[in-house]
Structures are given as C-alpha cells and as structure tokens.
C-alpha positions as CSV (number, residue, x, y, z in Angstrom):
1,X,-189.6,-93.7,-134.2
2,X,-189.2,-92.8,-138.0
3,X,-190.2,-90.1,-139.7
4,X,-191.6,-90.0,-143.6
5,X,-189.4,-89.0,-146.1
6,X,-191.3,-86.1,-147.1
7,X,-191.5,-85.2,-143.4
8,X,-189.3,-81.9,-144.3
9,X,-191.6,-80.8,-147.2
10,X,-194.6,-81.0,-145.2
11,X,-193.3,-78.7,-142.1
12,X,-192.0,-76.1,-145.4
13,X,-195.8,-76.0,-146.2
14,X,-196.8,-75.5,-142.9
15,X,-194.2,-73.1,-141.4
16,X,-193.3,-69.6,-142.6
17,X,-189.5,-69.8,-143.5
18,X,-187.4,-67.1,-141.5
19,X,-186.0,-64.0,-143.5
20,X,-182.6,-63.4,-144.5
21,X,-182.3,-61.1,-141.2
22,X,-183.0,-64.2,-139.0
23,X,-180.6,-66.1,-140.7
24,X,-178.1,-63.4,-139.9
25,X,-179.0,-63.0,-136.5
26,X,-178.9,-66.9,-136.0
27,X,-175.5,-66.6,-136.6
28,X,-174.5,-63.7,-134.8
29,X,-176.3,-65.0,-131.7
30,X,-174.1,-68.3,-132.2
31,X,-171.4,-66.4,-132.2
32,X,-172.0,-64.7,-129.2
33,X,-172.9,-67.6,-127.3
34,X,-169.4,-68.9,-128.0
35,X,-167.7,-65.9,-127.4
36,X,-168.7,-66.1,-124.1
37,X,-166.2,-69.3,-123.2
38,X,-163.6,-67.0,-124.2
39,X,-161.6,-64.7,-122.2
40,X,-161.8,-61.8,-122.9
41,X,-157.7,-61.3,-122.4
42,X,-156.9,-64.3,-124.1
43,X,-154.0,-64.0,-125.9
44,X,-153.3,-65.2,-130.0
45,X,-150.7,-68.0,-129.3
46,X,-153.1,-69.2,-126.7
47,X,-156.4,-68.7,-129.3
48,X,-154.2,-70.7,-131.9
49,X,-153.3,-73.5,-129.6
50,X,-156.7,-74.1,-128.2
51,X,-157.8,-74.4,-132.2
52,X,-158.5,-78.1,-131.6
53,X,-161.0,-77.3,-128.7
54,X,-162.6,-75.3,-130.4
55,X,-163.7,-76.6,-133.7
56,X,-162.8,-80.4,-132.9
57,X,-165.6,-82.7,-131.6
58,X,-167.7,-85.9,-133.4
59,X,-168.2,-85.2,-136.9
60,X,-166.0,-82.3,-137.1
61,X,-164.0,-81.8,-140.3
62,X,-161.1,-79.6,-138.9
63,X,-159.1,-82.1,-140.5
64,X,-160.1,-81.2,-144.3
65,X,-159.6,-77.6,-143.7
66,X,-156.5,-75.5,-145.2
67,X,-153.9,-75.3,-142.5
68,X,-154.1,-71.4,-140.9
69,X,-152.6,-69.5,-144.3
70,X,-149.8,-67.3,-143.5
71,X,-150.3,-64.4,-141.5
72,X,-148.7,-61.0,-140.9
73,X,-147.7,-60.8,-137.3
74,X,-149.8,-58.6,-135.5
75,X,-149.1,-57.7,-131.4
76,X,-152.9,-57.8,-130.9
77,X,-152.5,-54.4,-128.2
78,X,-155.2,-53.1,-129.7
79,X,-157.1,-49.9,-127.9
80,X,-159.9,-47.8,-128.8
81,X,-158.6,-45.0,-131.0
82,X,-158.3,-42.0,-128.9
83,X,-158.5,-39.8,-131.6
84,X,-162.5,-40.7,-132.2
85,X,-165.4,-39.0,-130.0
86,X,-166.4,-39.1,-127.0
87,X,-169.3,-40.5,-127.8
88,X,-168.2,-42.8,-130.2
89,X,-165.1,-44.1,-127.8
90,X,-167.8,-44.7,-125.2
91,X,-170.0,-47.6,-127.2
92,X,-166.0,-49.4,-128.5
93,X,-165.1,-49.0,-124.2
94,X,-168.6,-51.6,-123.6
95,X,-167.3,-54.8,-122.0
96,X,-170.2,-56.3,-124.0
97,X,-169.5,-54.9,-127.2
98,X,-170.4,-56.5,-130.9
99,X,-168.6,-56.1,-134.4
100,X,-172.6,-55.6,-135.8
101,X,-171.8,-55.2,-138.9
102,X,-168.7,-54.4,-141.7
103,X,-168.6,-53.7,-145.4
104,X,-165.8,-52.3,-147.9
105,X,-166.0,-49.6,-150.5
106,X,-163.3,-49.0,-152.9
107,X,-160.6,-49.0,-150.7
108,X,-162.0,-47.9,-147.3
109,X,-163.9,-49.7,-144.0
110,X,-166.7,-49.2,-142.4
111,X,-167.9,-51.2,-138.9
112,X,-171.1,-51.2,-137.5
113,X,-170.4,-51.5,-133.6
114,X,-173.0,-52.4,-130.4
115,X,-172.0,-51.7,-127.7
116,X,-174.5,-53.1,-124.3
117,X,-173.5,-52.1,-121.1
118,X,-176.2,-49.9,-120.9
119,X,-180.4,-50.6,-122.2
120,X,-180.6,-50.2,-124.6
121,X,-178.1,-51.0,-126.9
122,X,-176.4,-48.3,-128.2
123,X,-174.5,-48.1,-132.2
124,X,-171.8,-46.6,-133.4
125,X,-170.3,-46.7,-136.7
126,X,-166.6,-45.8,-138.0
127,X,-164.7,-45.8,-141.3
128,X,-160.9,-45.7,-142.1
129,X,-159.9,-44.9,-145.8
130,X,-156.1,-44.6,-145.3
131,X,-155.2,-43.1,-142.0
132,X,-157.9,-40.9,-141.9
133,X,-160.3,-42.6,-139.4
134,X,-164.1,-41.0,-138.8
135,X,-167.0,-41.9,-136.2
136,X,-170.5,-41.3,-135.8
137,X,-172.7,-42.8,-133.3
138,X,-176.0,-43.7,-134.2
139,X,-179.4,-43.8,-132.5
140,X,-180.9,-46.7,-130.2
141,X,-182.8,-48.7,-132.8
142,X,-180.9,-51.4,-135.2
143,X,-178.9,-49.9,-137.9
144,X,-177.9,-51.7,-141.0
145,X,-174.8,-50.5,-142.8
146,X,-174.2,-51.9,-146.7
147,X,-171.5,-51.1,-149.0
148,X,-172.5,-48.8,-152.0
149,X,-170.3,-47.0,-154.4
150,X,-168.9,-43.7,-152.4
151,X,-169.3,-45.0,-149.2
152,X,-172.0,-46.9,-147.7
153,X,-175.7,-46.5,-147.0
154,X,-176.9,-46.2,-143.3
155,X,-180.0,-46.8,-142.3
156,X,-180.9,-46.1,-138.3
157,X,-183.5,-43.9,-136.6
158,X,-183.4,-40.9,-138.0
159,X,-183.7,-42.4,-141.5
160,X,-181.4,-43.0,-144.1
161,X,-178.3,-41.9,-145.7
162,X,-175.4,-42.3,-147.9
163,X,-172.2,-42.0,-145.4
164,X,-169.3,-41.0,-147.3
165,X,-165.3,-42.3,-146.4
166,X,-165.0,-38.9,-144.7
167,X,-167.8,-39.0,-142.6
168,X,-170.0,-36.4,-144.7
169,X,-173.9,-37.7,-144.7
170,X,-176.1,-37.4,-148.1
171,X,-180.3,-38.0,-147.7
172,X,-181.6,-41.1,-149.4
173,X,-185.1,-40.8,-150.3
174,X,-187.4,-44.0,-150.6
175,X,-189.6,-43.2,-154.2
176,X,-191.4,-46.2,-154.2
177,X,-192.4,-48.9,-156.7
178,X,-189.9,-49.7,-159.5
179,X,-190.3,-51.2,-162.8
180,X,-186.7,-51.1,-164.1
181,X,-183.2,-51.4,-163.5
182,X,-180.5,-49.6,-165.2
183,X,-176.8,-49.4,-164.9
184,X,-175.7,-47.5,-161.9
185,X,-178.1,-48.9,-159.8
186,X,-176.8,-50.6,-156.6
187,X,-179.0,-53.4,-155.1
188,X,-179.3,-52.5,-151.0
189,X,-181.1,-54.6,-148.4
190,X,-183.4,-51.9,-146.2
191,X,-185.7,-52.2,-143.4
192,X,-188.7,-52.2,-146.1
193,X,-186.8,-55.0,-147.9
194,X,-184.4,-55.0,-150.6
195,X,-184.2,-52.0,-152.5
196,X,-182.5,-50.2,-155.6
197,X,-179.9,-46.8,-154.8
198,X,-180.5,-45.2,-157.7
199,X,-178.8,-41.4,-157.3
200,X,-180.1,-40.0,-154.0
201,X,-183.4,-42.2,-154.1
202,X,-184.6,-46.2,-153.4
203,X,-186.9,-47.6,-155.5
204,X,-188.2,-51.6,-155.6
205,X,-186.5,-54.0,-157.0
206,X,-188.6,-55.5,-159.8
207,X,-189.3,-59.6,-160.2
208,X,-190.1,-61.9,-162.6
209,X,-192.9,-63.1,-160.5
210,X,-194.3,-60.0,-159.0
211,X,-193.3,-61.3,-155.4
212,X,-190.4,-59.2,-153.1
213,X,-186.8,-59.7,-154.1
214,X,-185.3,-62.1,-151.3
215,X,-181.7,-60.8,-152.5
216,X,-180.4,-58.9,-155.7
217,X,-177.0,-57.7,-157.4
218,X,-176.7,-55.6,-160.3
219,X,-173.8,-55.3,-162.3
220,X,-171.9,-52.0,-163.5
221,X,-173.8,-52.0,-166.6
222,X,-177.0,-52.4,-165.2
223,X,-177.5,-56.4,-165.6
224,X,-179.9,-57.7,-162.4
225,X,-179.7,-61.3,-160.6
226,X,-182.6,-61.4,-158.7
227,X,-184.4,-64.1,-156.3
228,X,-187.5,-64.3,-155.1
229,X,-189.9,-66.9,-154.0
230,X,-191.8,-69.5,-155.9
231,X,-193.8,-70.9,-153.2
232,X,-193.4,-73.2,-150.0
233,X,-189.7,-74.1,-149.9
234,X,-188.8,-73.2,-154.0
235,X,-187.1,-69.8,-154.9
236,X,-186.9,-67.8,-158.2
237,X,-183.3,-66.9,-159.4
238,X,-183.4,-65.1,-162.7
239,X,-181.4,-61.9,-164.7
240,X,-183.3,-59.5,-166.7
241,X,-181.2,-55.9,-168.7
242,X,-184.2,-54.2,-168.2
243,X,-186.6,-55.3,-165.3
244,X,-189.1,-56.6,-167.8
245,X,-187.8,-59.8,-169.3
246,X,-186.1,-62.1,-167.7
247,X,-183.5,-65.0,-168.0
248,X,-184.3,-68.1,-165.6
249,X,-180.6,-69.8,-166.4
250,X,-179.7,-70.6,-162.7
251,X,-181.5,-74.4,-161.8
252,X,-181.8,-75.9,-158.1
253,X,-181.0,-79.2,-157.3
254,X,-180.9,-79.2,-153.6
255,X,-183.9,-81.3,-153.6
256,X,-185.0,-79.8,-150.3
257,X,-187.1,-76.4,-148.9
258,X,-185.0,-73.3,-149.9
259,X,-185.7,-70.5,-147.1
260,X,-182.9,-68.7,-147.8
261,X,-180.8,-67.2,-150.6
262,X,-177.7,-64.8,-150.7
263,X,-176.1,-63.0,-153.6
264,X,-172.9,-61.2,-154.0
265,X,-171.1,-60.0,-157.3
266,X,-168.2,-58.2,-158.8
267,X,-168.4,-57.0,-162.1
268,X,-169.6,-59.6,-164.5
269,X,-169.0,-62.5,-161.7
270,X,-171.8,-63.3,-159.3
271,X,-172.6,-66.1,-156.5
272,X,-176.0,-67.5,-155.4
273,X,-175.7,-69.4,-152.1
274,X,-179.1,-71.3,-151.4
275,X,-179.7,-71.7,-147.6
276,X,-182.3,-74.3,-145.8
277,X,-183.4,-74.3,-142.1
278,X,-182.3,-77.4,-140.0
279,X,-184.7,-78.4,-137.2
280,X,-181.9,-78.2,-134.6
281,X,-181.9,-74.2,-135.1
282,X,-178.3,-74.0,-137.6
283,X,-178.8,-72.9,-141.4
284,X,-177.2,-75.5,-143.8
285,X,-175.6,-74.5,-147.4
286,X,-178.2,-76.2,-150.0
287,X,-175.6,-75.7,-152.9
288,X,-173.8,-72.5,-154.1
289,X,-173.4,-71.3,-157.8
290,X,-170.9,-69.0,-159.5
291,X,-171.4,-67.3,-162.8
292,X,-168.9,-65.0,-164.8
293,X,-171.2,-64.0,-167.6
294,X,-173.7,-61.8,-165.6
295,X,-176.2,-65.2,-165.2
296,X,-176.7,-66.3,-168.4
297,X,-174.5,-69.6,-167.5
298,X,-174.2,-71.0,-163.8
299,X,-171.4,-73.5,-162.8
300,X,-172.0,-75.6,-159.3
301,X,-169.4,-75.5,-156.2
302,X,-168.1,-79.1,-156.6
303,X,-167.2,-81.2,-153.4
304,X,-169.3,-78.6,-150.9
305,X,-170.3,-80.7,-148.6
306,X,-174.3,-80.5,-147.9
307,X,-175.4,-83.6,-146.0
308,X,-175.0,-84.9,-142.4
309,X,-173.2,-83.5,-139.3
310,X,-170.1,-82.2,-141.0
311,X,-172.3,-80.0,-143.7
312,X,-171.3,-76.3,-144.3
313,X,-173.7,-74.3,-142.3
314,X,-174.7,-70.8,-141.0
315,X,-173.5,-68.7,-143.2
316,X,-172.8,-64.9,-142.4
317,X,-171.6,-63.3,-145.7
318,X,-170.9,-63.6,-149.1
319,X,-168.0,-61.5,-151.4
320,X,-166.8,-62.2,-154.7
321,X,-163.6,-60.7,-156.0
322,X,-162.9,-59.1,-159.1
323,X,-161.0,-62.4,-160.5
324,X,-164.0,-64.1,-159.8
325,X,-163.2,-66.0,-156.8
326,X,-166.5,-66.6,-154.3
327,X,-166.0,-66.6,-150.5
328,X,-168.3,-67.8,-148.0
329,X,-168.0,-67.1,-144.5
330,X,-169.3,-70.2,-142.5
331,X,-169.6,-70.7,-138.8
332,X,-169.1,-74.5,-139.6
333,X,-165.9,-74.5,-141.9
334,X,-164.4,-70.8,-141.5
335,X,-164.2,-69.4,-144.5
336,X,-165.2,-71.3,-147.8
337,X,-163.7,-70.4,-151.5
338,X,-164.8,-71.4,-154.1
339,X,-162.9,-70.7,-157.5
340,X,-163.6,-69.6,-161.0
341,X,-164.0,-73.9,-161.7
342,X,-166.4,-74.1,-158.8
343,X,-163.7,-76.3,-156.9
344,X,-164.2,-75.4,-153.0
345,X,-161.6,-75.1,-150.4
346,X,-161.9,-73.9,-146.7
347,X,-159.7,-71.6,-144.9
348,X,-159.0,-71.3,-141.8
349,X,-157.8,-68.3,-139.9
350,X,-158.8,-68.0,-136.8
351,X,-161.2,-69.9,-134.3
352,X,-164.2,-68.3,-135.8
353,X,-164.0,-66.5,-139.1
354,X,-166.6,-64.1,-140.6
355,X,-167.9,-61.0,-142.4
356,X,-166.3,-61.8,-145.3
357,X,-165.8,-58.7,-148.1
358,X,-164.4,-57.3,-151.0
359,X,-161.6,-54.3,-150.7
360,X,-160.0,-52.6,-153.3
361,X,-158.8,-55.8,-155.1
362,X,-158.5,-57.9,-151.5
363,X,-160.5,-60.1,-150.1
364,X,-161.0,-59.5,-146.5
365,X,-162.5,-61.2,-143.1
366,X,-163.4,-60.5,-139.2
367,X,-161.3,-63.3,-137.2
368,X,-161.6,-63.7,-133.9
369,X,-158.7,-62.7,-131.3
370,X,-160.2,-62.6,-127.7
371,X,-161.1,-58.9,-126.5
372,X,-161.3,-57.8,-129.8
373,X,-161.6,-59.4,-133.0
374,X,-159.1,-58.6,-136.3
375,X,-159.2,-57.6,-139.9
376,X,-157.5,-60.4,-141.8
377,X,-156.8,-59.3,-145.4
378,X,-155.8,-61.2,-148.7
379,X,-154.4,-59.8,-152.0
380,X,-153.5,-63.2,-153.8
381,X,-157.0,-65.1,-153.5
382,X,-156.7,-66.6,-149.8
383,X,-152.9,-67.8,-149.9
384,X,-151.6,-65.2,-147.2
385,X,-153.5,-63.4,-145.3
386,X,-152.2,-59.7,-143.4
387,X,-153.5,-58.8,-140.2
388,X,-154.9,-55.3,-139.2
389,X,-156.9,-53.8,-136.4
390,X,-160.5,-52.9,-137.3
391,X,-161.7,-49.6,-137.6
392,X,-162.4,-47.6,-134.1
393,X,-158.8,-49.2,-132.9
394,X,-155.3,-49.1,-133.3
C-alpha cells in the first residue's frame, strides 16, 4: 500500500500538533521506559561496556559519533546528602525516582526531582552554588523549574516564585497582557504559557502575529527572538527591539509540518531548533539555526542529519554558550554541537545523554550511570568532559 506524497500535510491539517510540554514528556517517558532494562546497581565500567547494546541496532549511527570525550574519574558512590531535610532526603531515597528537571544560573544548580513510591508523586527541588547545598520540597502537582538571572523561577502549587542559590523565595506576580519587551526581561515558559520576568512580575510575550509565543529568548539588551504559529504545520520565527516591529530574518526549509520549536541563547548568540512529529510516536530535528547577531542573520547546521531511520530525534534541551557554540541534547545521537560555522558533531558520553545547559562559562549535561545519573561538565566546548554528582547527592 502507498501513501500520497502530501499524505503528511494532510494529517497536519487535520490533527492538533502537541505542545512543547508533550514533546518533553515524550522524551522523558522514553527515557524511563529504557531506564527500566537497567539495573539499578549497575556499575560505570559495566554501563560503558554495554555501550554497543544499547545504542547499536539497524540503522544506528553509533559509528559517526565522537568517541566518549575524556572524562574525570568519578567512583559513582553517590548517596543522598545527609545534610538535606527530612523531607527532602525522603523524595531522593524513592526507588522510583526521576531527575524532572535541571537548569544553571551563573554558577550554581538547581534539580527538579520526582520521586514515586508513593501517589502521588511527590517533588523536591535542590540547588548547590559552591558547597553550600539547599532543599525544598514542593507540593503534589507538576512543578517547572527554569533558569533566570538570581536563581531560578519555580512554579508548583502554591504559585510562583523566584528561588534564589540560597534557598530564599521571592513572589512572582502574573500582570497580564504585554505589548513590549525591554532589556532585563527574561523569557520563562509557565503553566499559562510562555511568559516575560520582568522584576517581580510576568507579563505576555508579544508576537508579530498576535498568536501565543511557542518559545522566546531575549537578549541582555532587551533584543526578542520569538516563534509562534503561522498556521497548520508553518511557524513564525522573528526579532523585534521593541515588541512592535519585527524582523522575519530566520527562513524554513524543512519542507514538512513544524509542531515544534525550541530556543536558547547567550548573549548576542541564539539557536532555533525546529521539531516535527513522526507517526511512530519520536520527535525528529527538522533543521536547527544559529545566529550571533541577535537574529538579524541565521546560518544552517550543516550535515544534521534529518531524513530516514538514523535522523536526530527527541530532543530534550537546548543551551548555547557564551562563545557561541549550540548543544542539542538528543535521545537519538547523545548530545549534538553545533559550532559558530554551523558544522555539527555528536558527543557521546554516556548511554543516554540529556538536560543539556549553560554554567558559568561551561557547558554542562545529565548522563546516565545506573542508580543515579551524573553531572558531566565542559569548560573547552565538549573536548573533555568532568564528572560530578548532581545536586541532593554527594
């Protein structure tokens, strides 16, 4: 049986394409279903000898990948930090516990964990700037946790705050619609969608076409790339000073339905990854973009590979660096950067790589370890990599 060659524009027209969160949580629960053919004891040596199991099969492309970079030896006898609360130590001592979420800020850590044992779920987060290590546990409902300057913003069921290195909690207010953006602002996804921290207060992020923001990063002085949708399958990705006019620089060629886009940035250097939605569940890489001048010019990924079995796919974070170096974390080819030129080259460092972020000048990612996972860490652009137990442990 054959299908028409427009077969995948008609089902765009026809069916809603899932949110940013559900392209997350496709990947998470990918993750977890693989996690579960791991024992939880296992050690490294015997997580870096099964490499080949894991990631090998038909149209695998293991092969292309960067050999594991050099890594700082780590013992992996990791334990929950005694030090923490009671009711914090209690969610990391789950058997069935989840890295939900991690971001950087400046030069501290923050992770989101879920711990299931007990229904439901409960949440904990805890941060580590230096050796001073703080935890909070959080209500029953599905907490986000993104990096903004001072700390990081918290959203869970008693509202939301700013959550500083040290644990103290600030108030953030929703205000409503916006019409501007200015520099200072920091570009947060929420519950009610993405959203600009502007002081103690979120307001809307404005678009050229009126529609929600599908993602949005604004640069330190107050320069906005935006996307939102542009009907069935298209998306809208355009810079504006002010909020009002806009530039449309950024051009798709992917030639298929976009239903996804993500958007990270450092400074004056910014990365648009454009996502699709695969019929057999995963969420392929349409194309990715990198620009240096705040989105007035755009420069492809070259050699990303985007078509058949061996195409990068289910992506769970984006970070760009302050030398403008873009890195992808993929559940298909680790972790993907892509440099200044747009040239693209995976790395590999563990059996599954992800959670990719920015940190005080490093680049750092979650890689998994067994029992618990690690906090891999990069100073010279993804050559070596140092190893480092992630918050809540030691």
């Amino acid at each position: 049986m054959s299908l028409p060659t427009d077969f995948h524009r008609e089902i765009a027209e026809r069916a809603e394409p899932p949110g940013f969160d559900a392209v997350v949580e496709r990947a998470r629960t990918a993750r977890r279903r693989r996690r579960t053919t791991v024992a939880s004891g296992l050690a490294v040596a015997a997580v870096v000898g099964g490499l080949a199991f894991a990631i090998g099969g038909p149209g695998d492309r293991s092969a292309d990948l960067a050999p594991p970079a050099p890594t700082t030896t780590w013992d992996g006898t990791s334990e929950v930090d005694p030090t923490l609360r009671g009711d914090v130590r209690a969610v990391l001592d789950d058997d069935r516990l989840d890295l939900w979420a991690v971001a950087g800020s400046s030069d501290a850590v923050a992770v989101l964990w879920r711990g299931c044992d007990q229904e439901p779920c409960r949440f904990a987060v805890v941060t580590r700037d230096g050796d001073e290590v703080t935890g909070t546990a959080l209500g029953a409902s599905f907490p986000r946790l993104s990096a903004v300057p001072g700390g990081w913003l918290v959203e869970d069921a008693t509202g939301t705050f700013r959550l500083s290195p040290s644990g103290e909690r600030t108030q953030i207010y929703v205000a409503g619609t916006g019409d501007d953006v200015m520099a200072g602002d920091t570009a947060v996804e929420t519950s009610g969608g993405w959203r600009l921290l502007r002081g103690d207060k979120l307001i809307a992020v404005p678009t050229p076409s009126g529609r929600p923001a599908t993602a949005a990063y604004v640069t330190p002085d107050g320069r906005m790339v935006a996307a939102t949708q542009a009907g069935a399958g298209a998306v809208l990705v355009a810079a504006t000073d002010d909020g009002r006019s806009w530039d449309t620089g950024l051009s798709t060629h992917t030639g298929l339905p976009v239903t996804g886009v993500m958007i990270a940035g450092h400074g004056d250097h910014v990365a648009v990854a454009l996502l699709g939605d695969d019929p057999d569940g995963s969420v392929p890489v349409l194309e990715v973009q990198v620009s240096h001048d705040a989105g007035r010019t755009w420069t492809w990924a070259r050699d990303l590979d985007t078509d058949g079995g061996d195409k990068v796919r289910d992506p769970s974070s984006l970070a760009v660096t302050a030398d403008g170096l873009a890195f992808l974390a993929t559940g298909s080819h680790h972790v993907v950067r892509i440099d200044a030129e747009g040239d693209v080259l995976p790395i590999q460092l563990s059996s599954f790589d992800s959670s990719v972020f920015e940190l005080a000048g490093a680049v750092c990612a979650v890689s998994e370890r067994g029992r618990w996972d690690q906090l891999s860490c990069s100073t010279d652009g993804g050559t070596n990599w140092s190893a480092q137990p992630l918050p809540g442990l030691q």
